[in-house]
FIKOLZA-1660 file (N, C-alpha, C; in steps of 0.1 Angstrom, whole numbers, plus 5000, padded with zeros to 4 digits):
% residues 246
   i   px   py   pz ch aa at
   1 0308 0725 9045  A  X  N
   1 0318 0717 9052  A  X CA
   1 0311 0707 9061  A  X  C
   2 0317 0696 9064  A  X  N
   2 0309 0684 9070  A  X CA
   2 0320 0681 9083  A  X  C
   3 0317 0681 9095  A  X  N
   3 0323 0680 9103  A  X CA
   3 0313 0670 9113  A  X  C
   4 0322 0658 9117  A  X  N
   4 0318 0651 9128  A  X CA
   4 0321 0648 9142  A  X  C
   5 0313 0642 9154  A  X  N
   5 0316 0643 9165  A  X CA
   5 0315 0632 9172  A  X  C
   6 0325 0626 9172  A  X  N
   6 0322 0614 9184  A  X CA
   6 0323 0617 9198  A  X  C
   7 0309 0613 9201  A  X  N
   7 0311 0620 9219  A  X CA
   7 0298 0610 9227  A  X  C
   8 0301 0610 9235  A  X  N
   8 0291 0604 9246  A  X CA
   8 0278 0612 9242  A  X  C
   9 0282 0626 9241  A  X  N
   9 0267 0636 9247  A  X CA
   9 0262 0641 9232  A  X  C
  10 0264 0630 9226  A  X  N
  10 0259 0643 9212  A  X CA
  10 0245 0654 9215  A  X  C
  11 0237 0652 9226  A  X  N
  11 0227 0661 9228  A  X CA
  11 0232 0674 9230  A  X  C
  12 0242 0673 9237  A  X  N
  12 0248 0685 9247  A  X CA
  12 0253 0693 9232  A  X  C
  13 0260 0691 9227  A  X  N
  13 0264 0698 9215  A  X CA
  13 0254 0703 9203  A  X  C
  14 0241 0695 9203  A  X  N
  14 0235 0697 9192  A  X CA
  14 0223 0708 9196  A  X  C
  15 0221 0706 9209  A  X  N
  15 0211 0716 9213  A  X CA
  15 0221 0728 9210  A  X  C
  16 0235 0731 9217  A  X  N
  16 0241 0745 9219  A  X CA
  16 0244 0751 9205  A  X  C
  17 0244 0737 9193  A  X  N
  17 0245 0744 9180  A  X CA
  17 0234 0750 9177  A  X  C
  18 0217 0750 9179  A  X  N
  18 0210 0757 9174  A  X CA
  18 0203 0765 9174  A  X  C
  19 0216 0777 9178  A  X  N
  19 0210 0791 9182  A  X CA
  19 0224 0797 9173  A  X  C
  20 0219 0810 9170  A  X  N
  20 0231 0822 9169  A  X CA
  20 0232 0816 9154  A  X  C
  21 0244 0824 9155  A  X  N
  21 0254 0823 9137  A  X CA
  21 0254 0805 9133  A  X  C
  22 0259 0800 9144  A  X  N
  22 0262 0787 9138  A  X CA
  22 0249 0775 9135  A  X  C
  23 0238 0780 9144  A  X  N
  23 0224 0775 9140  A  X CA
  23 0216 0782 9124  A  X  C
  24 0220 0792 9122  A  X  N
  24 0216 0798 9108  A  X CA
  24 0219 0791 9100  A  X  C
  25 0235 0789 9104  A  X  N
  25 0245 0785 9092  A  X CA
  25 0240 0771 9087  A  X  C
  26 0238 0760 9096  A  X  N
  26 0232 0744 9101  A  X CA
  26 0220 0745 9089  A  X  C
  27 0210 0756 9091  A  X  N
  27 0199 0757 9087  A  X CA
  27 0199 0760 9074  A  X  C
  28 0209 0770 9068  A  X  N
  28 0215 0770 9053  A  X CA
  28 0221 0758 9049  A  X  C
  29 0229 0754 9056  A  X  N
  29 0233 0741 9049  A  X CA
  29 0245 0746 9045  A  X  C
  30 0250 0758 9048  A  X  N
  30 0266 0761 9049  A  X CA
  30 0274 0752 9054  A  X  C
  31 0271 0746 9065  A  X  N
  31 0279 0736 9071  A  X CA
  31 0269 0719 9078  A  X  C
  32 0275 0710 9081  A  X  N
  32 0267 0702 9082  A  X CA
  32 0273 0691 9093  A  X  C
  33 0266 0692 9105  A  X  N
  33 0274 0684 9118  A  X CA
  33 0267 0671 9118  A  X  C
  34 0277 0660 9117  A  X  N
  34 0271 0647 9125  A  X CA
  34 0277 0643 9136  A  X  C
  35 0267 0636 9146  A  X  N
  35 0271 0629 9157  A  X CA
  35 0270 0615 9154  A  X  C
  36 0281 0607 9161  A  X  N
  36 0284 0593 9161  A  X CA
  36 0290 0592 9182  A  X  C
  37 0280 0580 9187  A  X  N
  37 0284 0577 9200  A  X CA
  37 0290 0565 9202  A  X  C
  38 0297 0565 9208  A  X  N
  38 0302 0553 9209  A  X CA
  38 0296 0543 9214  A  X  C
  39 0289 0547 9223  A  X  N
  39 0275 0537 9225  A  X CA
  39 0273 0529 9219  A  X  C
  40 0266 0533 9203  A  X  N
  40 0261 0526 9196  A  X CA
  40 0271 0517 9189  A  X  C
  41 0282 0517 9193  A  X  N
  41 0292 0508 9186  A  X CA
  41 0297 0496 9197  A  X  C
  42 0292 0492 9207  A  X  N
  42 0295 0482 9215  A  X CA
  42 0287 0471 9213  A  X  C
  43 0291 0460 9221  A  X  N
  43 0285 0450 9217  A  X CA
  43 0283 0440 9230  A  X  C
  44 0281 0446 9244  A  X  N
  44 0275 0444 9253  A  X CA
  44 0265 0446 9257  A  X  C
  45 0256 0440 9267  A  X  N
  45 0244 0444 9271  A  X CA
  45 0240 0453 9277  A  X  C
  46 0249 0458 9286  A  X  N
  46 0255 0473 9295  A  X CA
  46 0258 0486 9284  A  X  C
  47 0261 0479 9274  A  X  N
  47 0266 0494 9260  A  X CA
  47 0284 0503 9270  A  X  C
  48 0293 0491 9276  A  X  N
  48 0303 0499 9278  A  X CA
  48 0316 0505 9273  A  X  C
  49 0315 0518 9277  A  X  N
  49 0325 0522 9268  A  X CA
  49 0341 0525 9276  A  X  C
  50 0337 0525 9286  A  X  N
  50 0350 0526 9296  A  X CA
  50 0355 0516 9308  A  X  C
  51 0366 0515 9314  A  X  N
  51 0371 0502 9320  A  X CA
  51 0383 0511 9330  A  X  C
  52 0384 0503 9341  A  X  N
  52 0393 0508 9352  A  X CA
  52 0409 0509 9345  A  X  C
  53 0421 0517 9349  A  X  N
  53 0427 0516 9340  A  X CA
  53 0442 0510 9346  A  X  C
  54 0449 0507 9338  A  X  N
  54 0461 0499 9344  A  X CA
  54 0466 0509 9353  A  X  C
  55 0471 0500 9360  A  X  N
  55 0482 0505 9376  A  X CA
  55 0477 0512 9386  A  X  C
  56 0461 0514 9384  A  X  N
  56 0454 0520 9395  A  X CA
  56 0450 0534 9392  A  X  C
  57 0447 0540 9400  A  X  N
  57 0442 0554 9403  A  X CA
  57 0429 0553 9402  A  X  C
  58 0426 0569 9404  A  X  N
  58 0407 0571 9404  A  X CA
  58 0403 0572 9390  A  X  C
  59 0389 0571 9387  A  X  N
  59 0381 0577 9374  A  X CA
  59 0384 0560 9364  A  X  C
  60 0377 0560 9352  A  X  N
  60 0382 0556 9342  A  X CA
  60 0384 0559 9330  A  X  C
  61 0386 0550 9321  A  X  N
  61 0395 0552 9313  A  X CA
  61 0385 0546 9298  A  X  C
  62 0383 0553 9285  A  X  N
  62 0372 0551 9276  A  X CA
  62 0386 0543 9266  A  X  C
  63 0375 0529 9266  A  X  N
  63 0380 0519 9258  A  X CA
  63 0384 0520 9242  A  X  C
  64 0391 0515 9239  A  X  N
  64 0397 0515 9221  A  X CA
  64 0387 0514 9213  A  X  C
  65 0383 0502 9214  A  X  N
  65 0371 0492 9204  A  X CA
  65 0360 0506 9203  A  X  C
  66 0350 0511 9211  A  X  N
  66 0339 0517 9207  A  X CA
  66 0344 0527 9203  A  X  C
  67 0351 0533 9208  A  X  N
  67 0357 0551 9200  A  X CA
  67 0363 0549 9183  A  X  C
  68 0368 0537 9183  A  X  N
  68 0375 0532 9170  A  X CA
  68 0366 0531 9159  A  X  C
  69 0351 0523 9166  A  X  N
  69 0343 0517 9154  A  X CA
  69 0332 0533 9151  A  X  C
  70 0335 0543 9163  A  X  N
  70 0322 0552 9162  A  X CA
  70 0329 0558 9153  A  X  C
  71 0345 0562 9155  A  X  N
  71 0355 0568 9147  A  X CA
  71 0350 0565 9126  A  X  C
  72 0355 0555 9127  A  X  N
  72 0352 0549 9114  A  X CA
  72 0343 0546 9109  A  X  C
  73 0328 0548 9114  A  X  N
  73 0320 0550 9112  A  X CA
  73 0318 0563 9110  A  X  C
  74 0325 0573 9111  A  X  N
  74 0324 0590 9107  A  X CA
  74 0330 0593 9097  A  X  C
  75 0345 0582 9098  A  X  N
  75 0355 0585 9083  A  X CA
  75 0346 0578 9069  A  X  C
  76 0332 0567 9070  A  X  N
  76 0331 0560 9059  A  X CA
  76 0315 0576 9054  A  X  C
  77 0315 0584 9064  A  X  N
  77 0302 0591 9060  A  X CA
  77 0308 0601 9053  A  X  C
  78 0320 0604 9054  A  X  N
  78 0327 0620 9057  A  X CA
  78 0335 0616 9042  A  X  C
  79 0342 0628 9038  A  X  N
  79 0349 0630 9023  A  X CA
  79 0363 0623 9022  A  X  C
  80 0369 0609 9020  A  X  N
  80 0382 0609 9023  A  X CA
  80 0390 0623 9022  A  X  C
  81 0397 0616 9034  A  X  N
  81 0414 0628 9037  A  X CA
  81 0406 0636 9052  A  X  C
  82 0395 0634 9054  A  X  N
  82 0394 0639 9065  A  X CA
  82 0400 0638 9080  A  X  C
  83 0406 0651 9086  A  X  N
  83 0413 0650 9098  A  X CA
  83 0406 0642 9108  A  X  C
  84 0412 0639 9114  A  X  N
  84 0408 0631 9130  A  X CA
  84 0414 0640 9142  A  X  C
  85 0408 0648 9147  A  X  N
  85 0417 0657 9162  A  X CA
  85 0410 0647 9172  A  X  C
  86 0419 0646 9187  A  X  N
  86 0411 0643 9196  A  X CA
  86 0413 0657 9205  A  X  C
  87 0401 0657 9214  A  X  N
  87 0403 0665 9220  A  X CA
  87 0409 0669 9234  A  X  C
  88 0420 0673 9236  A  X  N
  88 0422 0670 9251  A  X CA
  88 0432 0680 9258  A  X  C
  89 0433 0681 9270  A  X  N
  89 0441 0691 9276  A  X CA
  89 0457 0693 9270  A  X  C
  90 0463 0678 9267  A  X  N
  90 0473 0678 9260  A  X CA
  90 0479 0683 9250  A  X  C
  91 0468 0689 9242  A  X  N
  91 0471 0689 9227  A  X CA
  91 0475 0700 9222  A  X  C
  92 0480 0709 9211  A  X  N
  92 0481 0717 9206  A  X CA
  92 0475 0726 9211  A  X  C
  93 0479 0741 9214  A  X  N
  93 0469 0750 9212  A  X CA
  93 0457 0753 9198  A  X  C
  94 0447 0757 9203  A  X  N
  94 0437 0755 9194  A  X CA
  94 0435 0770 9192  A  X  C
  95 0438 0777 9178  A  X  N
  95 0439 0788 9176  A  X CA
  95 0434 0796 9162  A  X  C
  96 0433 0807 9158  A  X  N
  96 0427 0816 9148  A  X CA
  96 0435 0805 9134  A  X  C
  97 0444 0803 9138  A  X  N
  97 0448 0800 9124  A  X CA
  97 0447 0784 9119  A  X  C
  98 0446 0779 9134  A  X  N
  98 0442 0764 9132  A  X CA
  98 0426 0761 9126  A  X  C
  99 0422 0771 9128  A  X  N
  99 0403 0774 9124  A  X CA
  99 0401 0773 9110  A  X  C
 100 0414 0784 9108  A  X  N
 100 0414 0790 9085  A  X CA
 100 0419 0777 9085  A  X  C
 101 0430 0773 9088  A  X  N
 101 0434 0759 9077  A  X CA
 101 0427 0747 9079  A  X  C
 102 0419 0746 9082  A  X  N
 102 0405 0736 9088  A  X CA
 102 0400 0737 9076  A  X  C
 103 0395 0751 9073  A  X  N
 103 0386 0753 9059  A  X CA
 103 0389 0747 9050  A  X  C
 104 0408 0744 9046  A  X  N
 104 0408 0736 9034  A  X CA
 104 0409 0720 9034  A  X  C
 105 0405 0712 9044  A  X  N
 105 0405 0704 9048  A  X CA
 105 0390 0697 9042  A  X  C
 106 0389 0683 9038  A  X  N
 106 0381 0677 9032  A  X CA
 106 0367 0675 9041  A  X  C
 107 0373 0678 9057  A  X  N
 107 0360 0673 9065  A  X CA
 107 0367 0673 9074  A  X  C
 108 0364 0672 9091  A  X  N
 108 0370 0671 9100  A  X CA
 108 0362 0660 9110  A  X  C
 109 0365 0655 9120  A  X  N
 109 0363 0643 9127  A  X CA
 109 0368 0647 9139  A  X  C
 110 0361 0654 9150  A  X  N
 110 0362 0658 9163  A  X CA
 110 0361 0643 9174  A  X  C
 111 0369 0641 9186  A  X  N
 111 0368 0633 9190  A  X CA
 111 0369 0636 9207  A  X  C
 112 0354 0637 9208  A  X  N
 112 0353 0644 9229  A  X CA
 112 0358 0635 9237  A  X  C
 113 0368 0633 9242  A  X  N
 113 0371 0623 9253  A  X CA
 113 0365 0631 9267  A  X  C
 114 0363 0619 9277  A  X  N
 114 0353 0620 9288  A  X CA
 114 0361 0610 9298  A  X  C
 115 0358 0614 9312  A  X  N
 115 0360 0607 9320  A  X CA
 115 0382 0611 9322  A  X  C
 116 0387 0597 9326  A  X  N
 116 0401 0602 9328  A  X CA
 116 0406 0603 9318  A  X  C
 117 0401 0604 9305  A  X  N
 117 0409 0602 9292  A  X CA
 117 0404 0593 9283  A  X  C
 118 0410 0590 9269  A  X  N
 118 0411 0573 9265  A  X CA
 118 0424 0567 9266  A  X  C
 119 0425 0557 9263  A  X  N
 119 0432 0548 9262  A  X CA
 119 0439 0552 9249  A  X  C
 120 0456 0552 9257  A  X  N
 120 0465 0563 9247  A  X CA
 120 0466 0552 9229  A  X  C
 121 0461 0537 9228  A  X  N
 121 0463 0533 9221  A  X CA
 121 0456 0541 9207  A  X  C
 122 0444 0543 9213  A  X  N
 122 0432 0549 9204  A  X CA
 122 0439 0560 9195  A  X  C
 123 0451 0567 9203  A  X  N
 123 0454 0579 9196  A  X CA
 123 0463 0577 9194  A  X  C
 124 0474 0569 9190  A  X  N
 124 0485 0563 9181  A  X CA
 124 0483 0560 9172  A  X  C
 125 0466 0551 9173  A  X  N
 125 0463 0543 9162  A  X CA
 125 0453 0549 9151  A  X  C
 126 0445 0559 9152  A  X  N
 126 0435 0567 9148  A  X CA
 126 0438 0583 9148  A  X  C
 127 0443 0588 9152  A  X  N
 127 0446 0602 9151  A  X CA
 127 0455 0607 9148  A  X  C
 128 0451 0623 9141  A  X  N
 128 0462 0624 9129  A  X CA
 128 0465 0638 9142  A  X  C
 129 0457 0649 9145  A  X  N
 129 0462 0657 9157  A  X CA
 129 0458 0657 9167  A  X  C
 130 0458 0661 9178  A  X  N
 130 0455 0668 9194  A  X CA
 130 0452 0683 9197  A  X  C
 131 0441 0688 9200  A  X  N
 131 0438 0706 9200  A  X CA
 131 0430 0705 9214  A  X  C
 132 0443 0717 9223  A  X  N
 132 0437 0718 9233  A  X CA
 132 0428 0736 9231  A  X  C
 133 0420 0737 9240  A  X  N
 133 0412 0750 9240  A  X CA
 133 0420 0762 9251  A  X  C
 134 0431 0756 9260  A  X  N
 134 0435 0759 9268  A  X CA
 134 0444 0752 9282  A  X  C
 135 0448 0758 9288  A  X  N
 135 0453 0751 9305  A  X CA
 135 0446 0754 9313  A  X  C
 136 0435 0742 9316  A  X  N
 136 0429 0738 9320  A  X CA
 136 0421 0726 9317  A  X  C
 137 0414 0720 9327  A  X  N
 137 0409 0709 9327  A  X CA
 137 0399 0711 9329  A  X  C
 138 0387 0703 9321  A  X  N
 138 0374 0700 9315  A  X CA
 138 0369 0687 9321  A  X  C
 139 0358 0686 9322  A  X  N
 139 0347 0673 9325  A  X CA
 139 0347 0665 9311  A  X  C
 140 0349 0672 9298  A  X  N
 140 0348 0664 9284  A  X CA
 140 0355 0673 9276  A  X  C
 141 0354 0665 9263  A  X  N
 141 0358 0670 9253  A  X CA
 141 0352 0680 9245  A  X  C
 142 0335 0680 9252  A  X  N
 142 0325 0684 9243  A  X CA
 142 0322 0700 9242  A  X  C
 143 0329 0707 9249  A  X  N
 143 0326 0721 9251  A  X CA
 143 0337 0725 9243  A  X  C
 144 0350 0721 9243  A  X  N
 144 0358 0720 9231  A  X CA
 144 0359 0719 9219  A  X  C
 145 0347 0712 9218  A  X  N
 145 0345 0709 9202  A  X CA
 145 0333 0718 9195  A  X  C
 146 0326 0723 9207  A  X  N
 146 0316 0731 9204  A  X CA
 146 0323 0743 9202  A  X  C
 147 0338 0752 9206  A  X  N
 147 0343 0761 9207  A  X CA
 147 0352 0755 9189  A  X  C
 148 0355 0747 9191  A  X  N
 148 0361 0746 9178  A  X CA
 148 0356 0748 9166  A  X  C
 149 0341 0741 9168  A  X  N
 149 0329 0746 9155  A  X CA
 149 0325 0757 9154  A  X  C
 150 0321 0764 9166  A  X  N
 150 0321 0779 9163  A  X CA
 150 0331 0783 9156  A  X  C
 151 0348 0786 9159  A  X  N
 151 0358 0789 9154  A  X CA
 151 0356 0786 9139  A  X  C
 152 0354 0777 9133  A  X  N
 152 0357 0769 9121  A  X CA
 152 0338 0778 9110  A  X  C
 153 0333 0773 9116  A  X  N
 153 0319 0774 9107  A  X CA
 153 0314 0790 9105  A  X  C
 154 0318 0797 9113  A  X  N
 154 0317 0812 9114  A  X CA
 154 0325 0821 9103  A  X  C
 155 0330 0814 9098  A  X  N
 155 0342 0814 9088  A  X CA
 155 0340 0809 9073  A  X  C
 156 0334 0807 9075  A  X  N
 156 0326 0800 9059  A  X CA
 156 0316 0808 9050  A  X  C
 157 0320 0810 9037  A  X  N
 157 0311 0819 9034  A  X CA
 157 0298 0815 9032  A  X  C
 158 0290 0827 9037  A  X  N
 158 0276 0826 9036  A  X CA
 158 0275 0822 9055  A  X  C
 159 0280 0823 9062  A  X  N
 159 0276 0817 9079  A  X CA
 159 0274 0829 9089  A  X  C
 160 0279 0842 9083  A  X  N
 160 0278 0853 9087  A  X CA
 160 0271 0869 9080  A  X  C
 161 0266 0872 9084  A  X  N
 161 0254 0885 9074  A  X CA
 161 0266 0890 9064  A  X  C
 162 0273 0894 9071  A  X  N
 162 0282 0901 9058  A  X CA
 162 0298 0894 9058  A  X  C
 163 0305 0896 9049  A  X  N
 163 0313 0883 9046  A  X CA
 163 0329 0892 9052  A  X  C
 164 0325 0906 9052  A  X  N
 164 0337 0911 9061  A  X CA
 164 0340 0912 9078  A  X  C
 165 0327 0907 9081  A  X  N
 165 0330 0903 9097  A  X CA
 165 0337 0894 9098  A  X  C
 166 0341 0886 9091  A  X  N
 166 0353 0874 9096  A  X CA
 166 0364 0877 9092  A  X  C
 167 0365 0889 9084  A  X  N
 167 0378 0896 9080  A  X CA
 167 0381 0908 9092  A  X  C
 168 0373 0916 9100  A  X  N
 168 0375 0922 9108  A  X CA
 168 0378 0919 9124  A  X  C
 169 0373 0908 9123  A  X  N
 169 0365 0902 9137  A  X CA
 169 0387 0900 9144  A  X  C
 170 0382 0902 9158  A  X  N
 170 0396 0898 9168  A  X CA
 170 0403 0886 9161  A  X  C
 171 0420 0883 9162  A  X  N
 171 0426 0874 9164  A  X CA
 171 0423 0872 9143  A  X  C
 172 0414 0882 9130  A  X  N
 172 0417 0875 9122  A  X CA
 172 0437 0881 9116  A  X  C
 173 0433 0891 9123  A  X  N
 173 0448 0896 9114  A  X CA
 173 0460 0893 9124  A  X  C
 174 0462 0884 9134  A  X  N
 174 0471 0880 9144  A  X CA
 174 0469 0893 9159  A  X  C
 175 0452 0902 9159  A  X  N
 175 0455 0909 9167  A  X CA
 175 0447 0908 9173  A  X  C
 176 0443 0913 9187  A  X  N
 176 0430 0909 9194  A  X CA
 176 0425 0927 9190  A  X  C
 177 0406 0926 9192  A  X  N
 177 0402 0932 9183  A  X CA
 177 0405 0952 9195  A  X  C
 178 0400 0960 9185  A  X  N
 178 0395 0973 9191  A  X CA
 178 0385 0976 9194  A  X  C
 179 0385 0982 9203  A  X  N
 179 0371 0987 9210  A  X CA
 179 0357 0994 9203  A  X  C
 180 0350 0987 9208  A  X  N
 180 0335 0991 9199  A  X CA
 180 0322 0998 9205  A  X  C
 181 0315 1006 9197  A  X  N
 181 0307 1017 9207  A  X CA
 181 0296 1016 9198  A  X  C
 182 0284 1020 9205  A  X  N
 182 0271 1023 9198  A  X CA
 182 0264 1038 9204  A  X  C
 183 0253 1035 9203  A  X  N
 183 0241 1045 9205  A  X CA
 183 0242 1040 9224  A  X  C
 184 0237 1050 9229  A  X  N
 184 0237 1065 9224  A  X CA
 184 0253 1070 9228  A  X  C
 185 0258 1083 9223  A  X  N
 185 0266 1092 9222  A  X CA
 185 0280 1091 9235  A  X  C
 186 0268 1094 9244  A  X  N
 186 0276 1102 9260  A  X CA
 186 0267 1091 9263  A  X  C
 187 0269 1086 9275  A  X  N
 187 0269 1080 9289  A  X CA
 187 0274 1078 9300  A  X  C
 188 0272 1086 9308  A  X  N
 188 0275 1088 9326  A  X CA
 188 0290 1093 9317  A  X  C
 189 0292 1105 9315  A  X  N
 189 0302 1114 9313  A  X CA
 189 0315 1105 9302  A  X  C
 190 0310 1093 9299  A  X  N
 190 0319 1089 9288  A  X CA
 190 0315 1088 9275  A  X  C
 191 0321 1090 9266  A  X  N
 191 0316 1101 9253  A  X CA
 191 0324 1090 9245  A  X  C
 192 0313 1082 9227  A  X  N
 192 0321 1080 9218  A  X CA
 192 0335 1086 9214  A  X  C
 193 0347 1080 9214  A  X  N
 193 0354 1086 9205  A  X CA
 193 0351 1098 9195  A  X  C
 194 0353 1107 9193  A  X  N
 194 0348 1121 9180  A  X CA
 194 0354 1111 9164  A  X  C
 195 0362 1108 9161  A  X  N
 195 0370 1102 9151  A  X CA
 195 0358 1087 9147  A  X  C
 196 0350 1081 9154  A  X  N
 196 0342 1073 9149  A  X CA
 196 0329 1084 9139  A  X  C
 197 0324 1089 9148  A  X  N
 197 0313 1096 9143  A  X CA
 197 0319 1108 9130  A  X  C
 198 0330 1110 9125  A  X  N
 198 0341 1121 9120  A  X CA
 198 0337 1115 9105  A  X  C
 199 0330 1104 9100  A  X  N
 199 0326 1102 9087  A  X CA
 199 0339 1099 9080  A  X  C
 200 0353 1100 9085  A  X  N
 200 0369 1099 9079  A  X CA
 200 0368 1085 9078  A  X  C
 201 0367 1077 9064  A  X  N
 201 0372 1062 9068  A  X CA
 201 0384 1063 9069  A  X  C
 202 0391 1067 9065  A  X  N
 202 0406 1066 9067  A  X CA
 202 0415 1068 9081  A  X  C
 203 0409 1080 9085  A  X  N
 203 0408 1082 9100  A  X CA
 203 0404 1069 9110  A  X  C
 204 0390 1068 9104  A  X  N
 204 0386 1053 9115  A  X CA
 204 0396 1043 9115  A  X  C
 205 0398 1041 9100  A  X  N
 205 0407 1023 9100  A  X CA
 205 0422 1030 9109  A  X  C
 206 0425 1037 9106  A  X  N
 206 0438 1041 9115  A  X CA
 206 0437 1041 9130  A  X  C
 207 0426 1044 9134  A  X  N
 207 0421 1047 9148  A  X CA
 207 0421 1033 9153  A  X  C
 208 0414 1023 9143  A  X  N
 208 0410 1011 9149  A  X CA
 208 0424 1005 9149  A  X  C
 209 0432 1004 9139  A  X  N
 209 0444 0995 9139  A  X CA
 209 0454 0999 9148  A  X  C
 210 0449 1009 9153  A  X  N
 210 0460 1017 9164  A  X CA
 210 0456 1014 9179  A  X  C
 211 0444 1014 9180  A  X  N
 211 0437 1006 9192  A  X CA
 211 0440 0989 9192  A  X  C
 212 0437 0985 9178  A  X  N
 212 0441 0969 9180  A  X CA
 212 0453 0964 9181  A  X  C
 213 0463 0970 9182  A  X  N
 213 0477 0972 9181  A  X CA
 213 0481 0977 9196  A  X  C
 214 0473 0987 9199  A  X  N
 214 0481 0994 9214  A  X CA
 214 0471 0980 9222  A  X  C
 215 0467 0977 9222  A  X  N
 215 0455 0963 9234  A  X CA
 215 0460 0952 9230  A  X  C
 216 0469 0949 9217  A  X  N
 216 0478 0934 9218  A  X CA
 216 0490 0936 9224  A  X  C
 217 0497 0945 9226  A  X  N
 217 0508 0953 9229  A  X CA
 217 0504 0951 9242  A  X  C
 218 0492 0957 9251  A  X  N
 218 0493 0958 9267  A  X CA
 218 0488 0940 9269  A  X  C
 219 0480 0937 9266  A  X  N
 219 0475 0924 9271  A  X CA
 219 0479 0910 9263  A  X  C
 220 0480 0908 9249  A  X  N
 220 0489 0895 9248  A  X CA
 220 0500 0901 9240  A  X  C
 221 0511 0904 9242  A  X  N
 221 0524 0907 9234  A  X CA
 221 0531 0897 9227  A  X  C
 222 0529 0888 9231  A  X  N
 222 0533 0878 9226  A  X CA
 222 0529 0874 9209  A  X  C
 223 0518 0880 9211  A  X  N
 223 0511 0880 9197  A  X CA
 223 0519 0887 9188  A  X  C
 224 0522 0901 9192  A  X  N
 224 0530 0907 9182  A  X CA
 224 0545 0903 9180  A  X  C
 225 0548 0896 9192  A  X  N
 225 0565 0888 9188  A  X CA
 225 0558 0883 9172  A  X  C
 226 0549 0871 9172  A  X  N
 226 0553 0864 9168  A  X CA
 226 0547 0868 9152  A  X  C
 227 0534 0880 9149  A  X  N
 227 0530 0884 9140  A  X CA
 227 0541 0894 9135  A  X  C
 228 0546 0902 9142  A  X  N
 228 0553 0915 9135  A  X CA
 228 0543 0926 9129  A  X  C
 229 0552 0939 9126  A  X  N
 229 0545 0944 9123  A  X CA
 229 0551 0954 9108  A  X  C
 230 0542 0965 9106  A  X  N
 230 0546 0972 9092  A  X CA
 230 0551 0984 9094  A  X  C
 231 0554 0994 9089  A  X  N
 231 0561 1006 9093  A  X CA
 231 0548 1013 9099  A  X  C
 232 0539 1013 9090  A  X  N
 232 0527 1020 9093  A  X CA
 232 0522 1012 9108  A  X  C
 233 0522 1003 9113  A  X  N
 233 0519 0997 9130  A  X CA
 233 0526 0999 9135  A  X  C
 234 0538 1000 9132  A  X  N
 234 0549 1005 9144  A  X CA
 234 0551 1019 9148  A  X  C
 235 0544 1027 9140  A  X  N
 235 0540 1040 9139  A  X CA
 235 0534 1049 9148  A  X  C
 236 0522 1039 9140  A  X  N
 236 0506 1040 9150  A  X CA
 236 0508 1033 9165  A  X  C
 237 0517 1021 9171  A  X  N
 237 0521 1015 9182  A  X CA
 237 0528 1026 9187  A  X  C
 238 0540 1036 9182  A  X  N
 238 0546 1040 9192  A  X CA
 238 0538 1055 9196  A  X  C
 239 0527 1057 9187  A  X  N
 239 0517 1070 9191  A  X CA
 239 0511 1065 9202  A  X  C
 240 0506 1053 9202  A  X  N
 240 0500 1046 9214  A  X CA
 240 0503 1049 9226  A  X  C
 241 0519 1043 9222  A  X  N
 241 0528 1042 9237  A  X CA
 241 0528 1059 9241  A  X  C
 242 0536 1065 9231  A  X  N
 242 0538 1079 9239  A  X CA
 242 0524 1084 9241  A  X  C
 243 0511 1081 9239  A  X  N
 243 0501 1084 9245  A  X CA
 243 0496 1081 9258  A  X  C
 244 0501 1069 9262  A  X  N
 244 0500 1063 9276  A  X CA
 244 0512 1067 9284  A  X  C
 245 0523 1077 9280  A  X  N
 245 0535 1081 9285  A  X CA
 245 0548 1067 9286  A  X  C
 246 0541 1056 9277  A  X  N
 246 0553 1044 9284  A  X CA
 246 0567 1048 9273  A  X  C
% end
């Protein structure tokens, strides 16, 4: 998959891509990131990309023309039909499932805004969505888009050792994940689970979907409004509950 970035800092993103899963992946050639600055698309001797903005206030405001031409200059490298997101507080939540349907998408075209925004023309005229990371506010767009490429590229076959971690991993089946243990055994009086080490897969996957189920239940519920569940989760959910006496 080929995904691009227009951003002031393309450094800041390119160094954080190459470590971990998503630097392997870069290095296979699973996925393939370009940067475009808008810098390089002006045509002053300053190289400016931003201007004070109408009616006053503090900070400024990143001009049409250079985000436009860095823009289009991504869409002429990239696969027609490729998305355009910008990135910004406003926008959509940015989520598990916005990640998978990314994958069928021809290419994508990330867009870091910086400073007090851009100039709303740019995103009437160029942009197909908006994906926020959350509520709150950011210095840029770029830590955003670095969380979005993780999301997206980790996902791709061949970007992860085994191809069922993306199938197990939190938030793939609408749930946040179950608790995970290693070596050694006991520590300071708290003991693995017996039912991991029990050799039962059947046991385990019940164990785990019952934990990942009773921890969406206490901490995002919302999740399960909107997922639902099967006779077999509502089951294992209300074993949960009467285990915690609720």
């Amino acid at each position: 998959m080929r995904i691009a970035v227009v951003t002031l800092f393309p450094l800041m993103i390119r160094d954080a891509l190459a470590h971990g899963v998503v630097g392997r992946a870069l290095d296979r050639a699973v996925a393939q990131i370009d940067y475009f600055d808008p810098r390089d698309y002006t045509t002053d001797a300053h190289r400016t990309v931003d201007d004070r903005p109408y009616g006053g206030g503090p900070g400024m405001v990143l001009k049409v023309e250079p985000l436009r031409d860095a823009l289009r200059a991504a869409q002429a490298e990239l696969p027609a039909g490729s998305r355009r997101v910008y990135l910004g507080a406003d926008g959509s939540k940015f989520e598990q499932r916005r990640a998978r349907a990314a994958l069928d998408w021809p290419g994508l075209i990330l867009v870091a805004g910086r400073y007090e925004g851009v100039d709303e023309r740019f995103i009437e005229l160029e942009i197909d969505e908006q994906w926020s990371i959350g509520d709150y506010v950011l210095t840029g767009g770029e830590l955003p888009a670095l969380v979005v490429i993780d999301a997206i590229v980790r996902l791709l076959p061949g970007a992860l050792g085994s191809a069922e971690s993306a199938v197990q991993e939190s938030y793939s089946d609408g749930l946040v994940d179950w608790p995970h243990y290693t070596r050694p055994a006991s520590l300071e009086g708290h003991s693995v689970p017996g039912v991991l080490a029990s050799g039962d897969h059947e046991a385990i996957r019940r164990w785990r979907l019952q934990q990942a189920l009773g921890r969406t239940w206490l901490r995002r519920p919302e999740l399960l409004e909107r997922r639902g569940m099967n006779s077999e989760e509502r089951a294992l959910l209300e074993e949960f509950k009467c285990a915690r006496g609720k």
